[in-house]
mmJSON file of the N, C-alpha and C atoms, coordinates in Angstrom:
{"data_MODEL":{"atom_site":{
"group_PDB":["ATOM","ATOM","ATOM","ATOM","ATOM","ATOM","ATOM","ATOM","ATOM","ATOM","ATOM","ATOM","ATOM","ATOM","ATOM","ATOM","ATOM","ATOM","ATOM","ATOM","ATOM","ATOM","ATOM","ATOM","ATOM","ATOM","ATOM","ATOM","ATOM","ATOM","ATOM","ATOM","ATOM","ATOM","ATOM","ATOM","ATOM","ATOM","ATOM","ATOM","ATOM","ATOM","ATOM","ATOM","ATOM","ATOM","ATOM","ATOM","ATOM","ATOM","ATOM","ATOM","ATOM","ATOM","ATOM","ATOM","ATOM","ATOM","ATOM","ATOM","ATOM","ATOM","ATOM","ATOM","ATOM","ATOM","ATOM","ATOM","ATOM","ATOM","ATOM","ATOM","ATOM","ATOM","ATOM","ATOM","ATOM","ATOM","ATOM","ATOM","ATOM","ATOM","ATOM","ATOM","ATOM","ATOM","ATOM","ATOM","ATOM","ATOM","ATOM","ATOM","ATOM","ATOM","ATOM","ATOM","ATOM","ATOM","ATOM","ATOM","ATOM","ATOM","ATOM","ATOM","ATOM","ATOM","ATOM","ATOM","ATOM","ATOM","ATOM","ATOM","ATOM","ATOM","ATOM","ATOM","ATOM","ATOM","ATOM","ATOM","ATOM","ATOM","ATOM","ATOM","ATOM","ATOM","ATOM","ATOM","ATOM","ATOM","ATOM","ATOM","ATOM","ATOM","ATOM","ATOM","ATOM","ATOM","ATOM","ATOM","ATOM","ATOM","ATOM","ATOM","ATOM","ATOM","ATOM","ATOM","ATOM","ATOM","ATOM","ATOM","ATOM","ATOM","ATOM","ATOM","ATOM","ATOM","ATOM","ATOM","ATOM","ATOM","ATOM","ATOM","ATOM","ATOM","ATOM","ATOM","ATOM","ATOM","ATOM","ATOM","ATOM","ATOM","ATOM","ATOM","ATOM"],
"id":[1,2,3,4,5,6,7,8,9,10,11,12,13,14,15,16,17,18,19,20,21,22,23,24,25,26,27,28,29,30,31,32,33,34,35,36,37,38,39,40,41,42,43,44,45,46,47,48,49,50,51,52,53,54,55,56,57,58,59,60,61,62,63,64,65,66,67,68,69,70,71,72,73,74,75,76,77,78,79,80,81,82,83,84,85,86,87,88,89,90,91,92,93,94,95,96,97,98,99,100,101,102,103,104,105,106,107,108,109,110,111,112,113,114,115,116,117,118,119,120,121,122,123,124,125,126,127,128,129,130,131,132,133,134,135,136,137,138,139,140,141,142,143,144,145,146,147,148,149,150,151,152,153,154,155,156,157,158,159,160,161,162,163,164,165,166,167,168,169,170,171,172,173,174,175,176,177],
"type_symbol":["N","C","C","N","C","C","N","C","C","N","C","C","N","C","C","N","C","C","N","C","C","N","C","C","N","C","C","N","C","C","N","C","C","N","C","C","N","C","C","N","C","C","N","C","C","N","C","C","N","C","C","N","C","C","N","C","C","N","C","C","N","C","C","N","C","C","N","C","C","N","C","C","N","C","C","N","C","C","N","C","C","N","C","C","N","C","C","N","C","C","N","C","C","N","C","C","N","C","C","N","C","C","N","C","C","N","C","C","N","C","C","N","C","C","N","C","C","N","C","C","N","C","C","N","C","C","N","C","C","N","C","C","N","C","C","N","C","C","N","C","C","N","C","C","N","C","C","N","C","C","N","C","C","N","C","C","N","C","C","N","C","C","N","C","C","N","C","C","N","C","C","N","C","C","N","C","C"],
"label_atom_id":["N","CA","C","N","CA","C","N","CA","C","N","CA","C","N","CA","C","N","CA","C","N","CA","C","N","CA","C","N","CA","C","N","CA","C","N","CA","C","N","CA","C","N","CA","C","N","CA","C","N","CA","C","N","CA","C","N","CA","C","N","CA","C","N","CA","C","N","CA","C","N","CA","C","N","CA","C","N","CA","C","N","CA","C","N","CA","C","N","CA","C","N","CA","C","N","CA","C","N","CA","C","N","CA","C","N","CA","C","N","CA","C","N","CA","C","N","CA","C","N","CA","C","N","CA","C","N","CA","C","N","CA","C","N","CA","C","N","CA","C","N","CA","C","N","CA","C","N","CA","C","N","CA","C","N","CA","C","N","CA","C","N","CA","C","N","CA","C","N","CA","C","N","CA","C","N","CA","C","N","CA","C","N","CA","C","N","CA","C","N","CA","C","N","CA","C","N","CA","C","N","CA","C","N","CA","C"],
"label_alt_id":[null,null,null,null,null,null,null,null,null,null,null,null,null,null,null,null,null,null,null,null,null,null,null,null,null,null,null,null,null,null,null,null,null,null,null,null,null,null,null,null,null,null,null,null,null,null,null,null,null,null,null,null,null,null,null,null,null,null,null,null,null,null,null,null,null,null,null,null,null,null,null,null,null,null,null,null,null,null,null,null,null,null,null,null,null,null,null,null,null,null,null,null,null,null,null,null,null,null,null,null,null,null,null,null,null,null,null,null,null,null,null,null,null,null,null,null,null,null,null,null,null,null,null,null,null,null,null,null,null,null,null,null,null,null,null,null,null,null,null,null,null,null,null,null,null,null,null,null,null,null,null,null,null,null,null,null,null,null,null,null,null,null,null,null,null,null,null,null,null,null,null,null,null,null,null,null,null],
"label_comp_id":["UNK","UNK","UNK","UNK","UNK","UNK","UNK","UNK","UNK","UNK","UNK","UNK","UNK","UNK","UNK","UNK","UNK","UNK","UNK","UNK","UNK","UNK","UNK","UNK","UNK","UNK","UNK","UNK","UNK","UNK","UNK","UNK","UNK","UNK","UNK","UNK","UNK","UNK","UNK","UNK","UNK","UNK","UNK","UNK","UNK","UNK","UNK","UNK","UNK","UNK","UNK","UNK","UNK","UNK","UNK","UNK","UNK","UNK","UNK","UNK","UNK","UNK","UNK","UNK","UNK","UNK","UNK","UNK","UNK","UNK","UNK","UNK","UNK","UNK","UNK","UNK","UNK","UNK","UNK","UNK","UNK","UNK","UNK","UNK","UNK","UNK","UNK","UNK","UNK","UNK","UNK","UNK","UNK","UNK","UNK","UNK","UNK","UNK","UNK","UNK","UNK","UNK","UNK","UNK","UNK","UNK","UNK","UNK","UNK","UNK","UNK","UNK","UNK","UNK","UNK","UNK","UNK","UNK","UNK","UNK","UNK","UNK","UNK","UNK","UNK","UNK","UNK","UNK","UNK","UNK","UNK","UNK","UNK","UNK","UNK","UNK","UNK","UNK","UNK","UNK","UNK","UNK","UNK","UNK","UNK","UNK","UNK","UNK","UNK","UNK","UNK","UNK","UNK","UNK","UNK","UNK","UNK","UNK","UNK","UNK","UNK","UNK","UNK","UNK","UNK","UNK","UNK","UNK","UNK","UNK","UNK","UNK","UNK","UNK","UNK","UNK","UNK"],
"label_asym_id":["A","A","A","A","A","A","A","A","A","A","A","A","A","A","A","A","A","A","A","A","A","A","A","A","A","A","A","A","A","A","A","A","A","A","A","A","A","A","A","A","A","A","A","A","A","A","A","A","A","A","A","A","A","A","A","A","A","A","A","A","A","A","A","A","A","A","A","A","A","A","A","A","A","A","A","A","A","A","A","A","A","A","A","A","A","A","A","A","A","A","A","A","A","A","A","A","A","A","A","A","A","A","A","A","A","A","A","A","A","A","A","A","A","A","A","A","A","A","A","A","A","A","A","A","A","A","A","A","A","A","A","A","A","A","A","A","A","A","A","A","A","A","A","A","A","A","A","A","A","A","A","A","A","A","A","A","A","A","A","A","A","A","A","A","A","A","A","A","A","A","A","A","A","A","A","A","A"],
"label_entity_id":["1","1","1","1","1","1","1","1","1","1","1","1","1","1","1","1","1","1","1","1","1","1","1","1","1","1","1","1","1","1","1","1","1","1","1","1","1","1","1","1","1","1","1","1","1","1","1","1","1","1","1","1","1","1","1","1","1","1","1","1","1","1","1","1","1","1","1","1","1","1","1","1","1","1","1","1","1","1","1","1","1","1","1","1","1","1","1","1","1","1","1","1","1","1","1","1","1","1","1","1","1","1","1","1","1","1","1","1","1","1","1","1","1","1","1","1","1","1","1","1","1","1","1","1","1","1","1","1","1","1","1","1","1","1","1","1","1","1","1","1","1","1","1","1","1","1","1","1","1","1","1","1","1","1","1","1","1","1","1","1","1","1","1","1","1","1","1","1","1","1","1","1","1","1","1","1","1"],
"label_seq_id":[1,1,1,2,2,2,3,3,3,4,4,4,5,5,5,6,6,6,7,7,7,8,8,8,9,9,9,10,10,10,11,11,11,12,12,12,13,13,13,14,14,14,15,15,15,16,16,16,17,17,17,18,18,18,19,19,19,20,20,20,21,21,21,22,22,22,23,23,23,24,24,24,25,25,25,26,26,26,27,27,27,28,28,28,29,29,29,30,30,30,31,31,31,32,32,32,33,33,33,34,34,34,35,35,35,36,36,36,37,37,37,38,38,38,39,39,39,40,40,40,41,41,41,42,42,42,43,43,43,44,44,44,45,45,45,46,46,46,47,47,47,48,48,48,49,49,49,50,50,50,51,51,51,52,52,52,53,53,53,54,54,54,55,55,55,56,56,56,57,57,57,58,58,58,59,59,59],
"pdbx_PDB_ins_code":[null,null,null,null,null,null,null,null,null,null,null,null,null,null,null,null,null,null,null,null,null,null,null,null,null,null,null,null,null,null,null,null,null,null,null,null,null,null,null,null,null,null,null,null,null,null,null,null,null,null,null,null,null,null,null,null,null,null,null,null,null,null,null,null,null,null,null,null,null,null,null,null,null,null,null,null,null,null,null,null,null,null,null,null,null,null,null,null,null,null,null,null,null,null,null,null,null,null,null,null,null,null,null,null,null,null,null,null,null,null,null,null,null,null,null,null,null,null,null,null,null,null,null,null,null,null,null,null,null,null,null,null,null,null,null,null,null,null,null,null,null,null,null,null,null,null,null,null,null,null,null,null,null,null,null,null,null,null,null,null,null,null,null,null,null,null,null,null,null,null,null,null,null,null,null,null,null],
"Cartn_x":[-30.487,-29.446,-28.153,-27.555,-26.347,-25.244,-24.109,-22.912,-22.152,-22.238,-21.385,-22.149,-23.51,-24.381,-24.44,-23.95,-24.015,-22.435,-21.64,-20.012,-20.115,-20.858,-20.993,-21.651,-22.891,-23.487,-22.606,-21.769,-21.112,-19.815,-19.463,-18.232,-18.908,-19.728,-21.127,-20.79,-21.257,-21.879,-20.235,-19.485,-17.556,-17.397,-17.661,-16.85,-18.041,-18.982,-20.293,-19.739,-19.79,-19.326,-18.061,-17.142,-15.791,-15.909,-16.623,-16.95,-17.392,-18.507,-19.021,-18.214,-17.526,-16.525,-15.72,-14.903,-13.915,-14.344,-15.51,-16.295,-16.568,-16.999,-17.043,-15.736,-14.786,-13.421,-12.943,-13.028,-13.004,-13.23,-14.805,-15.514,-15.142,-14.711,-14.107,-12.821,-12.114,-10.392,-10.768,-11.903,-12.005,-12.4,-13.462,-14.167,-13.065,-11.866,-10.854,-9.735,-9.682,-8.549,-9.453,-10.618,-11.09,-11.1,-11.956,-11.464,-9.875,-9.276,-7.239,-7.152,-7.857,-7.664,-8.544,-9.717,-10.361,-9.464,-9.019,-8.42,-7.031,-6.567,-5.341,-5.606,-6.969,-7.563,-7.56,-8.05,-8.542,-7.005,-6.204,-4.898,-4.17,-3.895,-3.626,-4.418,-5.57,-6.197,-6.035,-6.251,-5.789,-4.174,-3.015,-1.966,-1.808,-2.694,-2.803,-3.427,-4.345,-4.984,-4.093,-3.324,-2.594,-1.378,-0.799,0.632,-0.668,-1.63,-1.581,-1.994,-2.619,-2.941,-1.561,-0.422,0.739,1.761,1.381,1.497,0.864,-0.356,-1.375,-0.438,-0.741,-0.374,1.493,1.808,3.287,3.5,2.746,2.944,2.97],
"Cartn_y":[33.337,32.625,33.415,33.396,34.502,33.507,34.086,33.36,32.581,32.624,31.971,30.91,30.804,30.312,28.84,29.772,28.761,28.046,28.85,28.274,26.555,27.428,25.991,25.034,25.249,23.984,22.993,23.984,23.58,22.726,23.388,22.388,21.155,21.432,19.935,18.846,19.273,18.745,17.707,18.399,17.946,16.891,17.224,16.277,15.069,15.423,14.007,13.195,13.843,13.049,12.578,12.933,12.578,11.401,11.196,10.239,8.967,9.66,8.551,7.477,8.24,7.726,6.84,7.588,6.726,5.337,5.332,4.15,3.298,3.52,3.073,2.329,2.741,2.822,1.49,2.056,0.933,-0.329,-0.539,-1.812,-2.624,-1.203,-1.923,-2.654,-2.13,-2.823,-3.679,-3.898,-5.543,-6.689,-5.872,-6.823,-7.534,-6.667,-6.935,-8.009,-7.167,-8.931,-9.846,-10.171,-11.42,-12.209,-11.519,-12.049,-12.585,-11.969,-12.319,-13.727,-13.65,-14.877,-16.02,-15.801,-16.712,-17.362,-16.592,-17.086,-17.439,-16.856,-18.164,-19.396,-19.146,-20.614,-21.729,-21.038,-22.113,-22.67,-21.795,-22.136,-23.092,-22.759,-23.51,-25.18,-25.206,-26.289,-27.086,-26.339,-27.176,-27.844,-27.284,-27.499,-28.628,-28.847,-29.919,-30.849,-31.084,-31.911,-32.193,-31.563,-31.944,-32.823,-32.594,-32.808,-34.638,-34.338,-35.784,-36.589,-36.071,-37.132,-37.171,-36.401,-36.86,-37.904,-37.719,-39.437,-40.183,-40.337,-41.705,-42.145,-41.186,-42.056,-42.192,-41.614,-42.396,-43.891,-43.598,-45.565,-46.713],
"Cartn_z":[11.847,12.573,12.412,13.357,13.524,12.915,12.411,11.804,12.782,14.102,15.01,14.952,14.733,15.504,13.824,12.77,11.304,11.433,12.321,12.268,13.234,14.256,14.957,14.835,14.48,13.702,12.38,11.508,10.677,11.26,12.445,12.956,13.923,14.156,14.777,13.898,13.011,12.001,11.777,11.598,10.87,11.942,13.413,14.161,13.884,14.333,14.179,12.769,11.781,10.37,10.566,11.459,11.521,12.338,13.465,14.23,13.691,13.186,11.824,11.321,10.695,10.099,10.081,11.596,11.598,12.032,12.948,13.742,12.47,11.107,10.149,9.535,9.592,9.264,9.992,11.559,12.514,12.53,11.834,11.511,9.915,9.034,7.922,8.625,8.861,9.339,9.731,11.104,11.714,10.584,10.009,8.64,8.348,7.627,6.762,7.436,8.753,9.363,9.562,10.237,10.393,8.865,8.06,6.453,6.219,6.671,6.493,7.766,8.326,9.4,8.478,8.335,7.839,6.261,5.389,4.46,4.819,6.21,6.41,6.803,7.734,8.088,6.9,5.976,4.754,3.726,4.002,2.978,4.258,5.448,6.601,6.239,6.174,6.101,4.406,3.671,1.98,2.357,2.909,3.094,3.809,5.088,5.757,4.766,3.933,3.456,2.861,1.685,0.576,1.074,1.988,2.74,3.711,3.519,4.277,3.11,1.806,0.427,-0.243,0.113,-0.28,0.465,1.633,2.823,2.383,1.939,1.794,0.281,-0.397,-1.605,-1.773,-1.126,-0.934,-0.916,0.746,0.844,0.23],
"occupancy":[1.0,1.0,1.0,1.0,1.0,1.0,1.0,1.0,1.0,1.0,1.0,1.0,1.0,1.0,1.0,1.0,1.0,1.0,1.0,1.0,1.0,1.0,1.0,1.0,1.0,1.0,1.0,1.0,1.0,1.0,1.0,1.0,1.0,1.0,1.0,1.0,1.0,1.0,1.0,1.0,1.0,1.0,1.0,1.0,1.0,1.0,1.0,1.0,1.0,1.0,1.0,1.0,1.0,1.0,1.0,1.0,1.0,1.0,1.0,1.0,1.0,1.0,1.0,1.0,1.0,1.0,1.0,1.0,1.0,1.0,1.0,1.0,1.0,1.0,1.0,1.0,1.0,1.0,1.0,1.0,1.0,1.0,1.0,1.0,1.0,1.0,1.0,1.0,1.0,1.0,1.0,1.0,1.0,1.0,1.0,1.0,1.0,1.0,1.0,1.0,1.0,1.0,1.0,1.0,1.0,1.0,1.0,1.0,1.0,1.0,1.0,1.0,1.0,1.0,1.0,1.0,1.0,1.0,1.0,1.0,1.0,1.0,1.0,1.0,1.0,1.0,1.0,1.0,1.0,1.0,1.0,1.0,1.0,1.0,1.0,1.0,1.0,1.0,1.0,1.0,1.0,1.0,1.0,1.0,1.0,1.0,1.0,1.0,1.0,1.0,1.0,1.0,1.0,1.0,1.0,1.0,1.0,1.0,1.0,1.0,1.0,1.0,1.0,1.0,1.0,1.0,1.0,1.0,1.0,1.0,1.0,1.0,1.0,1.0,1.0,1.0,1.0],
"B_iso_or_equiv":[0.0,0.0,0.0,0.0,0.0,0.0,0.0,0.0,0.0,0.0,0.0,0.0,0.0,0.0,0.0,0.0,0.0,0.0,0.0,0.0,0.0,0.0,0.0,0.0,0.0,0.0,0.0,0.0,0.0,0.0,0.0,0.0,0.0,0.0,0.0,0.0,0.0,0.0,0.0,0.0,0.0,0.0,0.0,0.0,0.0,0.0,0.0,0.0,0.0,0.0,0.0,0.0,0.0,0.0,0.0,0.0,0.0,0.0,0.0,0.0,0.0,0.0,0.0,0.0,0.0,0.0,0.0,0.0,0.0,0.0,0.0,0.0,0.0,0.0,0.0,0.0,0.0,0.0,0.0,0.0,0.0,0.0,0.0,0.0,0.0,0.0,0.0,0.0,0.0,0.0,0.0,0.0,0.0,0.0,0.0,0.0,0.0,0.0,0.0,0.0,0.0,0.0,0.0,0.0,0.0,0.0,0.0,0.0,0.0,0.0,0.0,0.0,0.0,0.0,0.0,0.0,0.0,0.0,0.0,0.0,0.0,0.0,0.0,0.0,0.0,0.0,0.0,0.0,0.0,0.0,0.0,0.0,0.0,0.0,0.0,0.0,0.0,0.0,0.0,0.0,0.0,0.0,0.0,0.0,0.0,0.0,0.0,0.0,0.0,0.0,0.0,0.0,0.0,0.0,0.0,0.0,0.0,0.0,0.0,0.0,0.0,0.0,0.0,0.0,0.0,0.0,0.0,0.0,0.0,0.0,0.0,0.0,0.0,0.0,0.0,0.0,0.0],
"pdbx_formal_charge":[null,null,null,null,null,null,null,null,null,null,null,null,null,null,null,null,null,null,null,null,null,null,null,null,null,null,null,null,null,null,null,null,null,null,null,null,null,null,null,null,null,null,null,null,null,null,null,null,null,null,null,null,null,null,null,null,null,null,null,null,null,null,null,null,null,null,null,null,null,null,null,null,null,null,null,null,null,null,null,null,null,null,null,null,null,null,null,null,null,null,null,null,null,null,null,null,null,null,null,null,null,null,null,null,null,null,null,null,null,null,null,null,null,null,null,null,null,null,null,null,null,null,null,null,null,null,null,null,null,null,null,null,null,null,null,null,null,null,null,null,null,null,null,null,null,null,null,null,null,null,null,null,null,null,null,null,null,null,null,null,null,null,null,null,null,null,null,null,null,null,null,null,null,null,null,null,null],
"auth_seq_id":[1,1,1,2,2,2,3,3,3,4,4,4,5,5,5,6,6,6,7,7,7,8,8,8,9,9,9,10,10,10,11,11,11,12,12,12,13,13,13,14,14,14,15,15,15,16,16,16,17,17,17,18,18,18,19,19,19,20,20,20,21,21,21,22,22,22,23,23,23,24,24,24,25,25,25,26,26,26,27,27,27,28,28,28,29,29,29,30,30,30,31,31,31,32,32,32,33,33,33,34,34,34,35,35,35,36,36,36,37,37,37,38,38,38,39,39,39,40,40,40,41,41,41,42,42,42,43,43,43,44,44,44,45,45,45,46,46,46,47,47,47,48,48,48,49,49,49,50,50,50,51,51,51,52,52,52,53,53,53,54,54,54,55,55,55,56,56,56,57,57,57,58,58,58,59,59,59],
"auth_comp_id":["UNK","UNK","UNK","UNK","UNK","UNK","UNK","UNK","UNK","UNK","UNK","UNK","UNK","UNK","UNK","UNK","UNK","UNK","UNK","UNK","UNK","UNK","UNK","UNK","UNK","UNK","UNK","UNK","UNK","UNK","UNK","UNK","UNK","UNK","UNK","UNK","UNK","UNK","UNK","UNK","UNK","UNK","UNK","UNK","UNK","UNK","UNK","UNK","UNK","UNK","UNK","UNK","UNK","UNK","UNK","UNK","UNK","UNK","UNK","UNK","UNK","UNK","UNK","UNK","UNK","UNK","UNK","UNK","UNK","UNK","UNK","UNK","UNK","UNK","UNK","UNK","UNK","UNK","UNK","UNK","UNK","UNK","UNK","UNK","UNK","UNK","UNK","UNK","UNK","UNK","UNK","UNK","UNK","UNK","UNK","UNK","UNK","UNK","UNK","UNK","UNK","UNK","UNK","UNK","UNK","UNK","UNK","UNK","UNK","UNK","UNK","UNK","UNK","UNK","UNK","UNK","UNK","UNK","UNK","UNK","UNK","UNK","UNK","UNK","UNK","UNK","UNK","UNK","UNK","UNK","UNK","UNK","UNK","UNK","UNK","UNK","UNK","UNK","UNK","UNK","UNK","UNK","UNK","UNK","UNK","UNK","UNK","UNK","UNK","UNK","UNK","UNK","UNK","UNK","UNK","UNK","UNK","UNK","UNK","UNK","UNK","UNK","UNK","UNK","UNK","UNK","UNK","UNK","UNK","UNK","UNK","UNK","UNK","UNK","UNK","UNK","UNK"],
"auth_asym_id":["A","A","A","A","A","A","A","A","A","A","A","A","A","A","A","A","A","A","A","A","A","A","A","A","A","A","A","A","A","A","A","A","A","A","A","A","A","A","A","A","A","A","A","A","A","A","A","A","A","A","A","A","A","A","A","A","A","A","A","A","A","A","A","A","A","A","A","A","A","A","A","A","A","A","A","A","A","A","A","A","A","A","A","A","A","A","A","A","A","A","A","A","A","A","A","A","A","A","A","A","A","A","A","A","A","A","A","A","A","A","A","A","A","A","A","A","A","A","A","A","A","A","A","A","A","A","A","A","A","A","A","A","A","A","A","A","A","A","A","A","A","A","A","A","A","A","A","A","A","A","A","A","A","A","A","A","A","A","A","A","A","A","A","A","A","A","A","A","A","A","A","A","A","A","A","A","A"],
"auth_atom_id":["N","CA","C","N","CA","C","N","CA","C","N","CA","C","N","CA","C","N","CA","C","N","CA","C","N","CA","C","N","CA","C","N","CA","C","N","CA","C","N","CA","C","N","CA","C","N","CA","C","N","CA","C","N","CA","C","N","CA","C","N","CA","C","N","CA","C","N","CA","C","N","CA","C","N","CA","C","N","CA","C","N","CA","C","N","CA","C","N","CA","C","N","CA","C","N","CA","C","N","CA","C","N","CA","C","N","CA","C","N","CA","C","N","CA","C","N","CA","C","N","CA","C","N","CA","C","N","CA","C","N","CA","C","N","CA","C","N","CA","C","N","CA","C","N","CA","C","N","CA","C","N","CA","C","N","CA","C","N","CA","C","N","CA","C","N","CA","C","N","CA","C","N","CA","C","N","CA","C","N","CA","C","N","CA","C","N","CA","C","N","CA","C","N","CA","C","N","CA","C","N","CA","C","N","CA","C"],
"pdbx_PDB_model_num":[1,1,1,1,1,1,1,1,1,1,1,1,1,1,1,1,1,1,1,1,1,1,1,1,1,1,1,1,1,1,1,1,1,1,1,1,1,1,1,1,1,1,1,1,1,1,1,1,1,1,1,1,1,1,1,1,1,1,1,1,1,1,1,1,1,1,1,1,1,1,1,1,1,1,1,1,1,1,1,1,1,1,1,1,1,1,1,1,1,1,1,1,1,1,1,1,1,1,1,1,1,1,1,1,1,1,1,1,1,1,1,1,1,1,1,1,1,1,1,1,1,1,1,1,1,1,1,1,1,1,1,1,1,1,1,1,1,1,1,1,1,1,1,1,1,1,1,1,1,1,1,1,1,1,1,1,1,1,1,1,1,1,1,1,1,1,1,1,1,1,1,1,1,1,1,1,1]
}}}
């Protein structure tokens, strides 16, 4: 195999892994905000609960 022929496979190889990657990268970040939505959901919702068992037992 000729050296151009090992250069380019080797830079194949960089962008495919780079692609990889970032598409990987991509799917971590979404992972990570839907997780940040879901745990505002849940502090959003304790807040509501607490703020209405602090109405009930007011009265």
């Amino acid at each position: 195999m000729s050296l151009k022929a090992l250069i380019d496979l080797a830079n194949r190889q960089t962008v495919e892994d780079s692609r990889a990657r970032d598409r990987r990268n991509q799917d971590s970040y979404a992972r990570v905000k839907q997780y940040g939505k879901e745990v505002e959901q849940r502090i959003a919702s304790k807040a509501v609960s607490q703020e209405l068992l602090a109405r009930a037992c007011s009265l």
